[in-house]
C-alpha positions, 0 to 999 in steps of 0.5 A: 551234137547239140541236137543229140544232147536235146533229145536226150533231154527231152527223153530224159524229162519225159521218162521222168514225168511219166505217169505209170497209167493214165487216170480215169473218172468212174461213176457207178451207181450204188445200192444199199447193201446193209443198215445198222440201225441205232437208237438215235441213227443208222449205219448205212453200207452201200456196195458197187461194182466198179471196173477199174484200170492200172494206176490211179482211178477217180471214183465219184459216188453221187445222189447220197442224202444230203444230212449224211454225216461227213465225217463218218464216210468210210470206205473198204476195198476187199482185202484180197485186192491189191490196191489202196484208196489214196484220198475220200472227200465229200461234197454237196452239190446242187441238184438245179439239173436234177431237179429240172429233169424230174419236173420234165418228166412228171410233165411229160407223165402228166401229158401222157396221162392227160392224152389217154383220159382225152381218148377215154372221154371221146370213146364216151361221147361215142358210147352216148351218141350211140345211145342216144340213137338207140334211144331215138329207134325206141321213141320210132318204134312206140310210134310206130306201134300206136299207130299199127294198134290203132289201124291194124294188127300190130308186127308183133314179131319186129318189134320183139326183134327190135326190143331185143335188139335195143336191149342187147346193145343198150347193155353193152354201151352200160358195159362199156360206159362202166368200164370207161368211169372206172379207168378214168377214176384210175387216171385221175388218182395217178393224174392228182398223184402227180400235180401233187408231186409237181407242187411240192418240187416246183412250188406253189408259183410255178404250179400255179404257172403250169395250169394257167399256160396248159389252161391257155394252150386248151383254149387255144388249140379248140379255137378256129382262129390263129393261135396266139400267146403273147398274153402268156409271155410274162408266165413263160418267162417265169416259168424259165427263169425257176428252171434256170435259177440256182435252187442249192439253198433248197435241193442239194445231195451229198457226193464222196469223191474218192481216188483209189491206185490199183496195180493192175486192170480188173473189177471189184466189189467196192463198199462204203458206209456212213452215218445218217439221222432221221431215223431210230428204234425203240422196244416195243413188247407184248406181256401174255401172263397165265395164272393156269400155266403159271408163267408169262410169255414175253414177245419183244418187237421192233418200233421202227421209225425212218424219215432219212430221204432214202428207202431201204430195199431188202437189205440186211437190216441189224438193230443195236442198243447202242446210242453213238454220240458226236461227242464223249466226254465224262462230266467234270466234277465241281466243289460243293461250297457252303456259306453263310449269308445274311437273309435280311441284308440283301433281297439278292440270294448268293450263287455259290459256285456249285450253281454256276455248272454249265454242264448238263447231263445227257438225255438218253432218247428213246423215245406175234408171233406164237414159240410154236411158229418159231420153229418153222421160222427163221430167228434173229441172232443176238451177240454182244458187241462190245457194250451194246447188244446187236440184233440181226434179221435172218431175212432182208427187210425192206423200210420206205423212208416216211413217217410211218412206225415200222413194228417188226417181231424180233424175238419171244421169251417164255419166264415161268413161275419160280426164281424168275416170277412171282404173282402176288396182289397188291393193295394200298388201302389207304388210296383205292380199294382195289387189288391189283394183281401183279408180277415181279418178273427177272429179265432172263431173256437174251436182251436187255429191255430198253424204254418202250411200251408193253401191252399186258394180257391175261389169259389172252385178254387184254388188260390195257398197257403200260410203259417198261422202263429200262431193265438189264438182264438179270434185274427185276421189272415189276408189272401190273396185270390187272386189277382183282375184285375178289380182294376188298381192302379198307383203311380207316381212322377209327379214333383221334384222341388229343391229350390236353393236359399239357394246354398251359405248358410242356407238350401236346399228344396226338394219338390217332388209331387206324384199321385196315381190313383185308377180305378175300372172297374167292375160293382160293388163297391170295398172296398180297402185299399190302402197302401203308403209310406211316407218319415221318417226322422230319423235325427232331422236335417232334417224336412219332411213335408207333404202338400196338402194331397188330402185324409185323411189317417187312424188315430186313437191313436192306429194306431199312436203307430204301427210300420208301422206308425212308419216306415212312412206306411199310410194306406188310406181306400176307396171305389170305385164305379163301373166304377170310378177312384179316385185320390190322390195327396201330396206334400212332402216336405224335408228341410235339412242343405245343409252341410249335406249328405242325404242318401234316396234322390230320 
């Protein structure tokens, strides 16, 4: 009885702590699938296929960069599977192993290499013992042939035959001779390419240890006598102790370890994403202006830098505007207090409050193709995704990670003459004589223009480049296109007239008259806008009055609250007809105590 109660308990207990499958650890090698690629990082989507059994499954994905973010690894099962990951955790691990094997086999690269160019310089050495016999008939039959000359009537049929004979054969011994150079100058390229390689993951002590011991060994095996080593025991040793020491300080990669229940047996497509730096992207674009066509073509491309230790091989490649952070926050708002201190008291200046901010405002980083191709080649798609805008490749791209800039074409934009464009001629006399012809162009492309460079042509002719600051769509970006002869502009002071009457007391007057000429010697009318400077005064002792303006200035109540208004910048807009020369005079007139000390006076 008291058995039967026993293996009842045991089968009890049994039933009980029962697993409903047993577990297994799936290894499966991944690849880069897709890449998202921020202003400031990347998204990177890894697929695999792993097989999994019935109940829980330990899958360990491993050789994944080192400064991936941990805190961005997700992962994604198909939503028609019927499971669920249970647990994702990331590691780092040491790469002492892997870092091993990879020396072993650039070794065993090296010595493969090192055999065939020894196999090469022995079918030299034969090709030159040949030649040197070739050469040794040659030297026989000249002194044969003195000695016939002198006796007898020379064999002039053998040594025509024997001529040609050395000839042929020297031609081909050539032949060959080039052939081997040129394979040993391809060994030797692989062969630097690899101690080279040897020495940046080994370092520089152990390279140095390879080439005394390889050294050592070559010696060794050309002797006749018994071979002996034990006066490279010490480098040996060292030599093992790096292959056995723990390198984790210096080579490490990162693993996700994840725990994923199915409820039946079978194969899926698993995808896991995560974040990683090193690598970013910038606008880069071509401005093609055309007065004949009236219109400008703009060609946006792609500066792609990645340095993330892993490269990218045809994989679906999307740009986004966005700049993710680690942290958001909206910046706290401090008081603005004002108080009143004694300058003469105290050589310490008082900090209010409002200087004691630790906050810091946040600095964005940031650091062709003709329309006609474009129809025969497949174009990049551009969506609004949420605040960003995001740019996808319709074919897969491949990017190496080094420090090279990758400048891929992504779209071109055609803005004509109209509410989108305007050309015109900018001068300020005052500082150059030169015209510069320019254009206001409203960004109406299907992208917002982020920081980048541009380079401007005009008439397909480069002009130089420039830097285009960050323009929304739907705002207007001006540009210089180049600088225009046919306009000559001149500012001049053509008097400076100071009234002395009030030298014993009151005020003082200084009048200054200024012109500005304007000449268009082309052959057609020039729209220009000429900018000028007038005096500001920032005391409310001193009064500026401007008189006998010959040209309106541009004025409206928006242009009034500008701070080139403000700063005492007028802008005239005019219109030039061929051959013409137009003037503008003023009168600028300063009042002021004659007490007071004027800074800017002229």
């Amino acid at each position: 009885m008291f058995r039967i109660k026993l293996w009842l308990l045991i089968l009890t207990a049994a039933a009980l702590f029962q697993s409903p499958a047993v577990s297994q650890t799936i290894n499966p090698e991944s690849k880069i699938k897709s890449v998202k690629l921020y202003t400031n990082r990347a998204e990177i989507t890894r697929t695999a296929r792993i097989q999994l059994k019935k109940g829980l499954n330990h899958v360990l994905l491993d050789d994944l960069p080192d400064n991936l973010y941990d805190w961005s690894a997700k992962a994604t099962l198909p939503s028609s599977f019927n499971g669920k990951i249970m647990s994702l955790e990331v590691s780092k691990k040491a790469l002492l192993e892997k870092r091993r094997k990879k020396i072993f086999k650039i070794e065993g690269d090296l010595e493969t290499l090192k055999d065939e160019d020894t196999r090469l310089a022995d079918e030299l050495e034969n090709l030159r013992n040949q030649e040197h016999f070739l050469n040794s008939i040659g030297d026989f039959s000249k002194q044969t042939a003195a000695k016939e000359l002198a006796t007898k009537m020379p064999g002039v049929e053998v040594w025509s035959k024997t001529s040609g004979y050395l000839s042929t054969n020297r031609r081909t011994i050539q032949a060959s001779k080039r052939k081997i150079l040129k394979q040993r100058m391809e060994l030797a390229k692989k062969i630097q390419k690899l101690e080279f390689e040897l020495n940046q993951i080994a370092g520089r002590s152990y390279y140095d240890t390879y080439l005394q011991l390889n050294e050592e060994m070559e010696k060794n095996t050309k002797s006749v006598q018994v071979q002996q080593y034990g006066n490279v025991a010490r480098q040996y040793e060292r030599r093992n102790q790096y292959l056995t020491s723990d390198t984790s300080g210096l080579d490490t990669e990162k693993r996700i370890m994840l725990d994923i229940y199915s409820t039946k047996e079978g194969s899926v497509d698993f995808k896991f994403s995560y974040i990683i730096p090193g690598t970013y992207w910038n606008m880069m674009y071509d401005f093609r202006a055309s007065k004949e066509t009236s219109d400008i073509e703009v060609i946006i491309y792609s500066n792609i830098y990645q340095k993330t230790g892993e490269d990218w091989e045809n994989i679906d490649l999307s740009l986004s505007t966005g700049t993710p952070l680690n942290n958001i926050t909206v910046p706290e708002l401090y008081p603005w207090y004002l108080s009143a201190y004694e300058p003469y008291k105290s050589k310490r200046s008082i900090m209010g409050a409002a200087g004691m901010s630790n906050f810091e405002a946040k600095k964005e980083y940031s650091t062709g193709k003709s329309i006609a191709d474009e129809e025969v080649v497949p174009k990049t798609s551009v969506k609004k995704t949420g605040l960003n805008f995001e740019i996808s490749f319709p074919i897969s791209q491949s990017i190496e990670s080094s420090e090279k800039y990758q400048k891929k074409y992504l779209r071109s934009y055609k803005i004509t003459k109209g509410k989108n464009l305007r050309f015109f001629y900018k001068v300020v006399p005052s500082r150059s004589s030169r015209a510069f012809f320019m254009a206001t162009a409203v960004n109406s492309t299907g992208l917002p223009w982020l920081n980048g460079e541009a380079q401007i042509f005009l008439e397909n002719e480069f002009i130089g480049k420039t830097n285009i600051a960050e323009t929304p769509q739907g705002k207007d970006r001006e540009m210089v296109l180049g600088m225009d002869s046919s306009i000559i502009s001149k500012k001049e002071l053509v008097k400076k007239f100071e009234d002395k009457s009030g030298i014993f007391g009151g005020n003082r007057k200084i009048i200054y008259t200024y012109k500005i000429t304007l000449e268009n010697t082309s052959n057609e009318e020039k729209e220009v806008l000429l900018l000028d400077n007038f005096p500001v005064s920032r005391n409310s002792k001193i009064e500026i009055e401007i008189k006998n303006l010959t040209h309106k200035y541009m004025f409206d109540e928006k242009i009034e609250k500008t701070s080139e208004y403000l700063r005492g910048i007028r802008k005239f807009s005019l219109k030039l007809a061929p051959g013409k020369k137009t003037e503008i005079s003023y009168d600028a007139e300063i009042t002021f105590d004659k007490e007071l000390n004027i800074n800017g006076l002229r």
